[in-house]
ZANUVO-821045 format. One line per 8 residues: their letters; for each residue x, y, z of C-alpha. Coordinates in steps of 0.001 Angstrom, whole numbers. Layout:
N
A	X:Y:Z  ...
end
This chain:
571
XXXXXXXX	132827:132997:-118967  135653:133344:-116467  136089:130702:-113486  133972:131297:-110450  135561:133120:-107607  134378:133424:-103996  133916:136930:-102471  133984:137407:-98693
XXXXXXXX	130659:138712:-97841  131101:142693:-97284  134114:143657:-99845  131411:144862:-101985  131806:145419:-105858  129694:147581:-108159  128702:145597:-111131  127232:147599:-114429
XXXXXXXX	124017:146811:-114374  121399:149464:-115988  113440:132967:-86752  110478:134218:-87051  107917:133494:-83946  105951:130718:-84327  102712:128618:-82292  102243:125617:-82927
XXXXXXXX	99038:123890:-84606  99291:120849:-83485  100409:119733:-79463  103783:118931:-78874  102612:115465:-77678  101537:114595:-81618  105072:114365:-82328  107338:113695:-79418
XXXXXXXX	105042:110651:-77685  105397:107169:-78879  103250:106766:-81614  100122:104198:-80884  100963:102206:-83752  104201:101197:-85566  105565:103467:-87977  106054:102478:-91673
XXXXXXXX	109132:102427:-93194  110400:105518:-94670  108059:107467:-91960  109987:110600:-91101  109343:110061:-87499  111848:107628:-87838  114571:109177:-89164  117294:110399:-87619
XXXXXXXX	116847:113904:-85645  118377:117420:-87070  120587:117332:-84211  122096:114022:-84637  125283:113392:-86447  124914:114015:-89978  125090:110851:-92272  126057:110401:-95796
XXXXXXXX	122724:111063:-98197  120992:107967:-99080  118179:106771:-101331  114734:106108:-100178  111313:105901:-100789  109667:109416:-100270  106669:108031:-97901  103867:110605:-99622
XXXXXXXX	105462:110587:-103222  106495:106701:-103503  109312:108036:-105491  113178:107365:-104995  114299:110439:-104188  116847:112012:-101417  115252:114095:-98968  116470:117349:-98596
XXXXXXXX	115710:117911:-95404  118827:119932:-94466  121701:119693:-96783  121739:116511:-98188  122188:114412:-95058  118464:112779:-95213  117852:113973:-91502  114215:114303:-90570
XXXXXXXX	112596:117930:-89263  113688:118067:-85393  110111:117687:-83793  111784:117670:-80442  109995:121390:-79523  106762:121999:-80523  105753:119619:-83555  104071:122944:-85856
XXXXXXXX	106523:125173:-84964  108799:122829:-86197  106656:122038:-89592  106433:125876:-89753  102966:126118:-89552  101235:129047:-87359  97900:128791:-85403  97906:132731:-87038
XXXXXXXX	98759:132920:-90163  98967:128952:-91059  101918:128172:-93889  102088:131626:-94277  105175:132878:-91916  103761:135373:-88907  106420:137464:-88589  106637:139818:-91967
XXXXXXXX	109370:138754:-94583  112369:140493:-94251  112746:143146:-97482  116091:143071:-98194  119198:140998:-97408  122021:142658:-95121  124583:145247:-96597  127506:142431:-97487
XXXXXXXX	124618:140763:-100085  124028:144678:-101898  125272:142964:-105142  122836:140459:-105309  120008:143047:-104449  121118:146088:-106551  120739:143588:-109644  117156:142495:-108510
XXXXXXXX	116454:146299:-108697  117997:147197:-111866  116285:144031:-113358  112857:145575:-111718  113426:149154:-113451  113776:150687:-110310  110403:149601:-109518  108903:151561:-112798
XXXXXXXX	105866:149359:-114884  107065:149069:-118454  110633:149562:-117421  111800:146091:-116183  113984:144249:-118508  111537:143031:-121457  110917:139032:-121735  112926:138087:-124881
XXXXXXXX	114208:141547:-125573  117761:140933:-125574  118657:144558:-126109  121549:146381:-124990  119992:146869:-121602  119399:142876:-121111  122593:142050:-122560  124654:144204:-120128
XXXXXXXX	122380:143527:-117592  123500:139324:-117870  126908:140315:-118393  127070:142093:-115013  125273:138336:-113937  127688:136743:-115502  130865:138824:-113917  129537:138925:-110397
XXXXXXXX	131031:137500:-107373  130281:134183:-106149  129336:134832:-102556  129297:132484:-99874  125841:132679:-97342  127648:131116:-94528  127053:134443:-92568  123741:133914:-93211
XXXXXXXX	122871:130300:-91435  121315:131175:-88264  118173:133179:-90296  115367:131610:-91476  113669:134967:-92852  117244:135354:-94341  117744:132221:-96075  114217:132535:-97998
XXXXXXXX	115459:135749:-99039  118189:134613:-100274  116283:131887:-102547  114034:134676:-103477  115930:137012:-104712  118373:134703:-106253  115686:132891:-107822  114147:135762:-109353
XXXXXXXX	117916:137127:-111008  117281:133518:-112186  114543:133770:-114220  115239:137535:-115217  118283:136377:-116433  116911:132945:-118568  113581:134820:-120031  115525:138596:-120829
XXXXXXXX	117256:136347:-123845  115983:135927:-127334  113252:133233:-127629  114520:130695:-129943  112276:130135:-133149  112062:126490:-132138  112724:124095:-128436  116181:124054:-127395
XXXXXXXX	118375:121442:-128122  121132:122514:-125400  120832:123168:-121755  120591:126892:-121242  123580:127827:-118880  123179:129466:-115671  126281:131442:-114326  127867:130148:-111228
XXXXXXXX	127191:133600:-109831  123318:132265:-109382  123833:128566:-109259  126672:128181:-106968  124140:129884:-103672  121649:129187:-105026  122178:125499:-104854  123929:125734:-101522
XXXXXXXX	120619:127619:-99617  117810:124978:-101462  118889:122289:-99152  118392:124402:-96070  115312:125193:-96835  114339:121539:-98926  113337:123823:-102128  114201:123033:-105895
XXXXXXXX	116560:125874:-107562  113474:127439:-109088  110760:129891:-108761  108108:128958:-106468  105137:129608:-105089  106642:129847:-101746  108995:132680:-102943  106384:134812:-104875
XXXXXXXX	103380:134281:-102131  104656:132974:-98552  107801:134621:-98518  106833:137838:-100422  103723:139904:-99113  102918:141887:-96387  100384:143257:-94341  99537:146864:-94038
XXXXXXXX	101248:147042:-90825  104220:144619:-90731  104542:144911:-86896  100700:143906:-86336  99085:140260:-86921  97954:140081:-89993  94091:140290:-90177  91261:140789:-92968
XXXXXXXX	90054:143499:-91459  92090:145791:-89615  95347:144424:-90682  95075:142680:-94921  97751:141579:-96939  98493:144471:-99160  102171:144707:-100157  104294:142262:-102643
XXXXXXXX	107639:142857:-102157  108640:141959:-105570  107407:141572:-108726  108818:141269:-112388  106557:143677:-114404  105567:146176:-111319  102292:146361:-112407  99128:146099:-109391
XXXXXXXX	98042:143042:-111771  101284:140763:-110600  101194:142163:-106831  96922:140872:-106991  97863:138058:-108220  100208:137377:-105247  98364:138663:-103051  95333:137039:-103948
XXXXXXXX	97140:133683:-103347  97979:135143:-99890  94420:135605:-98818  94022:132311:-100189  96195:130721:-97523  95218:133066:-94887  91262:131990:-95137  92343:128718:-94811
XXXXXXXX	93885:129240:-91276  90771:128085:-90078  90811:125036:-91928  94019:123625:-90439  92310:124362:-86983  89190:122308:-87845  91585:119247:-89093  93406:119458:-85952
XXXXXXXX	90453:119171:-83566  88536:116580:-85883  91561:114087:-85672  91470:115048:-81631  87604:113492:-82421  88622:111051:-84472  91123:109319:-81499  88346:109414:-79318
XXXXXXXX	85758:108150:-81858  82880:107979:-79522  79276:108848:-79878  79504:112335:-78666  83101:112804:-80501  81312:111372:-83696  78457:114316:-83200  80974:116836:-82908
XXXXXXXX	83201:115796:-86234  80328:116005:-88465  79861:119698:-87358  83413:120070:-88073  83082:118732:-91527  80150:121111:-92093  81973:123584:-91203  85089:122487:-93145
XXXXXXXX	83045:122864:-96433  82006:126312:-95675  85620:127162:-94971  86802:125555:-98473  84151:127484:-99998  85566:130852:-98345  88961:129709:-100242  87176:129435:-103455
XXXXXXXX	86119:132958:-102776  89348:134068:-102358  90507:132252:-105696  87993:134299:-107447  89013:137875:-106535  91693:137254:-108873  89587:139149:-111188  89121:142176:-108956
XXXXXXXX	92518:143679:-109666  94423:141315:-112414  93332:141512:-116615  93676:137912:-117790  95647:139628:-120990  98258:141098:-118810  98670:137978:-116701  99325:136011:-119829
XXXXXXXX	101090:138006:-121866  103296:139801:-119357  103639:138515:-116273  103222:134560:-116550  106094:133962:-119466  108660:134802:-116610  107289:132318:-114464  108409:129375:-116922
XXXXXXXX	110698:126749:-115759  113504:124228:-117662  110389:122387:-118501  108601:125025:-120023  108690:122870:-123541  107431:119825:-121946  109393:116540:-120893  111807:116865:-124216
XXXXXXXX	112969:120580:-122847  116703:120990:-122898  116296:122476:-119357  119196:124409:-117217  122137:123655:-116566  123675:125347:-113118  127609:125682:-114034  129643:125743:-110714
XXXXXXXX	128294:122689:-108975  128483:119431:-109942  125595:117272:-111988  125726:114635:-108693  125028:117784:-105938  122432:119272:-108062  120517:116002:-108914  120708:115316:-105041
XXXXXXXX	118953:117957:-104151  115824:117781:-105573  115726:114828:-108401  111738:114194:-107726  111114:117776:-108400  111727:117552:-111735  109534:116844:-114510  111980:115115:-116705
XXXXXXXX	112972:111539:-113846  114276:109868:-116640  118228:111007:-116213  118765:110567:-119454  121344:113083:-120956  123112:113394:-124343  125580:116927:-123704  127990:117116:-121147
XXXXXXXX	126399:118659:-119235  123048:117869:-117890  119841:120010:-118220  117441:120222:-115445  114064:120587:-115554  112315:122027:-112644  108905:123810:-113260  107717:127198:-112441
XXXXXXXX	105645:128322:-109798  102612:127081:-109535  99271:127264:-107198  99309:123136:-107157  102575:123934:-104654  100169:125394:-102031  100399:123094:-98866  97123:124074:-97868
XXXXXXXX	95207:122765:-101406  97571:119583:-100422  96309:119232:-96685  92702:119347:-97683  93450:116614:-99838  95681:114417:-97557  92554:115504:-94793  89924:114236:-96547
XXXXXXXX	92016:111032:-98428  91872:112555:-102229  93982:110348:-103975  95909:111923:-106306  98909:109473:-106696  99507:107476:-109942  97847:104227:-110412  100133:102415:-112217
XXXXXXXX	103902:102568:-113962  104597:104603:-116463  102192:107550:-115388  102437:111106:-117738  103014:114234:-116577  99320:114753:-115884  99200:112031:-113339  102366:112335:-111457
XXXXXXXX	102192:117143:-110984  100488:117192:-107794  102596:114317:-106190  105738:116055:-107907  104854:119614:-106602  105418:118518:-103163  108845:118633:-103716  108284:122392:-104615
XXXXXXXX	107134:123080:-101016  109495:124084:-98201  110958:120701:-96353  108918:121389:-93184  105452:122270:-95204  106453:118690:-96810  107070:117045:-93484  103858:118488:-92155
XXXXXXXX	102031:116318:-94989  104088:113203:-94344  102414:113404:-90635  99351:114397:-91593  99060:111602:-93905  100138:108653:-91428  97602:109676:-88228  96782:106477:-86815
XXXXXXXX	93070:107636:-87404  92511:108567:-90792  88993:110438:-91069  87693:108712:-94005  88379:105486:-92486  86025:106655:-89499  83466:108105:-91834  83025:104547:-93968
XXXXXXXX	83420:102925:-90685  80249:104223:-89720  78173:105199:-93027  75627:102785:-91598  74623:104092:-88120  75582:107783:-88702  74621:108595:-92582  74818:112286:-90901
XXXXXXXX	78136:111813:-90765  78750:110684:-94715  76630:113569:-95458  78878:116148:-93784  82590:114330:-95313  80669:114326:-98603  79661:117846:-98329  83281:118727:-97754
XXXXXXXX	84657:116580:-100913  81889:118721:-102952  82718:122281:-101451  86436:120920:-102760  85250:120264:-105863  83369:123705:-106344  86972:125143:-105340  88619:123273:-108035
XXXXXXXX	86322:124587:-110467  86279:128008:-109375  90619:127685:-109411  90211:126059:-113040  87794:128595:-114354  90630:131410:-113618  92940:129293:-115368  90334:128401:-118444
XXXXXXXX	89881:132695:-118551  93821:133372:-117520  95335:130873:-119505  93396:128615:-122016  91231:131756:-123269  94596:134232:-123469  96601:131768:-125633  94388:132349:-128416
XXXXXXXX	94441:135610:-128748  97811:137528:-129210  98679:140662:-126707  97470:144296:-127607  99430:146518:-129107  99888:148553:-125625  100668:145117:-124018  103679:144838:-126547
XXXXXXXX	104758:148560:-125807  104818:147247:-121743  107119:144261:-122913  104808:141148:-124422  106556:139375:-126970  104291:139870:-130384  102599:136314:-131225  104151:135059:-134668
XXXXXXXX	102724:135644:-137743  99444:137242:-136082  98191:140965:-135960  98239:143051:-132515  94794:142785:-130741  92787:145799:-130188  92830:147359:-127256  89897:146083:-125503
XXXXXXXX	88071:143022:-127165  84822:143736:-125820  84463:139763:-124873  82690:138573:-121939  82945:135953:-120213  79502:135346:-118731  79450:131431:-120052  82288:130926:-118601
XXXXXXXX	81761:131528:-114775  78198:130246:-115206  78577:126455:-116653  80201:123605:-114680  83921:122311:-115229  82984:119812:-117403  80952:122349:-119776  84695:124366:-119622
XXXXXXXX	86236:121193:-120936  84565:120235:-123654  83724:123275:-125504  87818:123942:-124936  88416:120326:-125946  86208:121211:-129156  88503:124516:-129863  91673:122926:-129517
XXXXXXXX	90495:120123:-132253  89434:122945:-134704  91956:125423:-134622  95157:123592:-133448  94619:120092:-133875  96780:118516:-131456  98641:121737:-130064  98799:121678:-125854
XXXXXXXX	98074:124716:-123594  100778:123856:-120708  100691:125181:-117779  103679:126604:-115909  103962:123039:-114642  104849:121666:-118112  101055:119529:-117745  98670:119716:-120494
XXXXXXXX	96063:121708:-118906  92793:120413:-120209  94218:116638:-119162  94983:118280:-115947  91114:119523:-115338  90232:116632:-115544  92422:114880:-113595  91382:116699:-110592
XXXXXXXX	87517:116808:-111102  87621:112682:-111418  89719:112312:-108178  87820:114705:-106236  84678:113215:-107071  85395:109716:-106791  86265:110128:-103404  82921:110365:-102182
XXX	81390:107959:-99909  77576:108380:-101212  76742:107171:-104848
end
């Protein structure tokens, strides 16, 4: 591979390849008064401001993760979100829309960045289901396809710096060449042993825009839901009714199954707008902790369950428009990450940039911490997108004080995803859980407080914790019938005509199965569990279903449903 090369943006080469408005949520007072009590160390609060004077990157303790990790809140100069405005429009959160941005994503990047979108497309088939470049194929078509990758100019996004609707663009569609580019090559019979190379054509941008927006150099849910659907009418509000989410801008197979899937995410986020409104004025309640302010917060946690129960809905229409076999067998294997074989995966390495800027950026994001390396250069491990990188699942959770941090040294993978998927979220999303998770006021604190004189009160944050659960189960259900279920059964013959990779040793499926799958949206979680746990023991001993996290799922489950229910106030 030749040496990288810059390109001024606009002297554009054909390769051969066949601020958006925002309201805040939250008062500007929440951030710019002096807090009531002193912050902790680490706080973000107390770092320096964007504006300031940039300062050389340095370790510290990440005050939601506990890990050592460098922040990269802007480049890598550790500089805290400027909260100096409005506090949510910095976080980028939208009375609207909530995480979700309120003006429409842009669709493509401006005319000097062609290259880098002309590849997306010819990677995409032009838009055509069954014509996209085939996962594992490595056919002519693939292999000039990378070579045009590999041969493309290295250009700079400096013209691109004063656009936020840009810059996620950018890490978009760069992100996406990414993973068309890693999962288009043969699938080795057995793990890697060697860091798959990524061209500096990719890495060197790529690497240089996931500081500005505080994102890993990966896939993410913020690229394939926040920063990828629209609705009907781009120049409206968004709105269930007269204005849904109906558009994903891009997808890898171009079938309606991956553009539901997204999309169903998106309504996910969008019914839980409300939700971010009731936390807002129950901490308003919870500062003035009076008698009537203590009446009015358990109607808000009534009506917070309801509203988590809405976004368990929305989880479920998953299986209005998406077949489970297609999702597995098509559309999830390009979602995989450098840790897609677990903590021993060889990982990427990003040629161009050296192993010092790229572990800067994001070292907590990776599932491999352990820095140990045995080739030159360094693999990383970053996982694929996943729905535990919603901000809004984390809110709830940070909200109602749903612990999900490790309790001791030495945690697995299991124990340390949902504390490690922060890093997956964009810097401000992240910020905007560091605050929420140091009010002065926590509700649960309130709620034990007063579990005596107000059992009302218990009731209601109880109720909330269980209409969390129920979403939790409803989430892991799709992933017992999308994932778990799927793994067992190899794709149909048409599935391997679209592109599926044939399963080993094993015989096409028929065309439709005729299975149902009554039992499984009718028993509870732990039913789920241990008729899968039973499976797994007879027919693969001690073979893992991962998901795109690099977690062993079934460990996972359970994870979740025992720190959900164990913080409950009520035996």
């Amino acid at each position: 591979m030749r040496s990288p090369t810059y390109q001024p943006v606009g002297q554009r080469q054909r390769l051969s390849f066949s601020h958006p408005n925002r309201n805040g949520l939250f008062p500007a007072s929440a951030a710019t008064s002096q807090p009531a009590v002193a912050l902790p160390p680490g706080h973000f609060l107390s770092l320096p401001a964007t504006h300031a004077t940039p300062s050389p990157a340095a370790a510290r303790t990440d005050t939601h993760t506990r890990a050592q990790t460098v922040t990269p809140h802007l480049a890598a100069s550790n500089l805290a979100p400027n909260v100096s405005t409005t506090a949510s429009a910095d976080f980028e959160v939208d009375v609207r829309t909530g995480f979700l941005p309120f003006d429409a994503p842009v669709e493509r990047l401006p005319s000097g960045y062609d290259v880098w979108e002309e590849a997306l497309w010819a990677a995409r088939g032009e838009g055509v289901a069954g014509k996209n470049l085939r996962l594992g194929g490595d056919g002519i078509r693939e292999q000039v396809w990378r070579k045009g990758i590999e041969e493309m100019p290295v250009l700079s996004i400096d013209t691109l710096l004063n656009s936020l609707p840009d810059l996620r663009r950018v890490h978009l569609v760069l992100t996406y060449l990414l993973h068309f580019y890693v999962h288009s090559q043969a699938v080795p019979r057995s793990p890697r042993t060697i860091p798959l190379p990524i061209p500096p054509s990719i890495s060197i941008p790529l690497l240089a825009v996931c500081p500005l927006l505080g994102l890993p150099p990966i896939l993410t849910y913020a690229d394939t839901v926040l920063y990828n659907t629209h609705p009907a009418n781009p120049s409206q509000p968004p709105s269930f009714q007269k204005n849904p989410y109906v558009k994903a801008l891009v997808t890898f197979t171009n079938t309606p199954d991956e553009a539901h899937f997204y999309l169903a995410s998106t309504r996910c986020e969008f019914a839980g707008v409300h939700a971010l409104s009731i936390m807002r004025a129950s901490l308003d309640e919870a500062f003035m902790a009076d008698s009537l302010s203590l009446t009015r917060l358990t109607g808000y946690l009534e009506e917070l369950a309801t509203v988590i129960d809405h976004i368990g809905d929305a989880i479920l229409d998953m299986r209005n428009g998406c077949d489970p076999a297609v999702f597995y067998h098509l559309i999830r294997p390009w979602f995989k990450g450098g840790d897609s074989d677990g903590p021993n995966s060889a990982g990427w390495a990003f040629l161009g940039v050296d192993d010092v800027t790229a572990t800067d950026l994001s070292a907590a994001a990776e599932h491999d911490q352990t820095g140990a390396s045995t080739t030159q250069v360094k693999g990383r491990k970053f996982s694929g997108p996943s729905a535990g990188q919603s901000t809004l699942i984390h809110a709830i959770d940070v909200f109602l004080t749903v612990d999900h941090t490790p309790k001791e040294e030495g945690a697995t993978a299991e124990e340390t995803f949902m504390t490690r998927m922060l890093m997956y979220m964009p810097a401000p999303h992240r910020a905007f859980l560091q605050h929420l998770g140091q009010v002065p006021h926590p509700i649960r604190d309130l709620v034990s407080a007063n579990r005596t004189t107000r059992p009302a009160l218990v009731q209601a944050y109880d109720h909330a914790l269980e209409a969390l659960q129920r979403l939790r189960e409803k989430h892991m259900r799709i992933a017992t019938q999308y994932i778990i279920q799927q793994a067992r059964r190899p794709p149909t013959a048409e599935l391997i005509a679209m592109g599926a990779q044939p399963t080993p040793g094993a015989s096409a499926a028929p065309s439709a199965d005729g299975q149902t799958h009554v039992k499984l949206m009718a028993t509870s979680l732990s039913e789920i569990i241990r008729d899968e746990e039973r499976l797994r023991q007879e027919q693969d001993g001690d073979a893992e279903v991962r998901g795109t996290g690099g977690t062993a799922l079934i460990k996972f489950l359970k994870m979740c449903r025992d720190n959900t229910v164990g913080a409950k106030l009520s035996v």
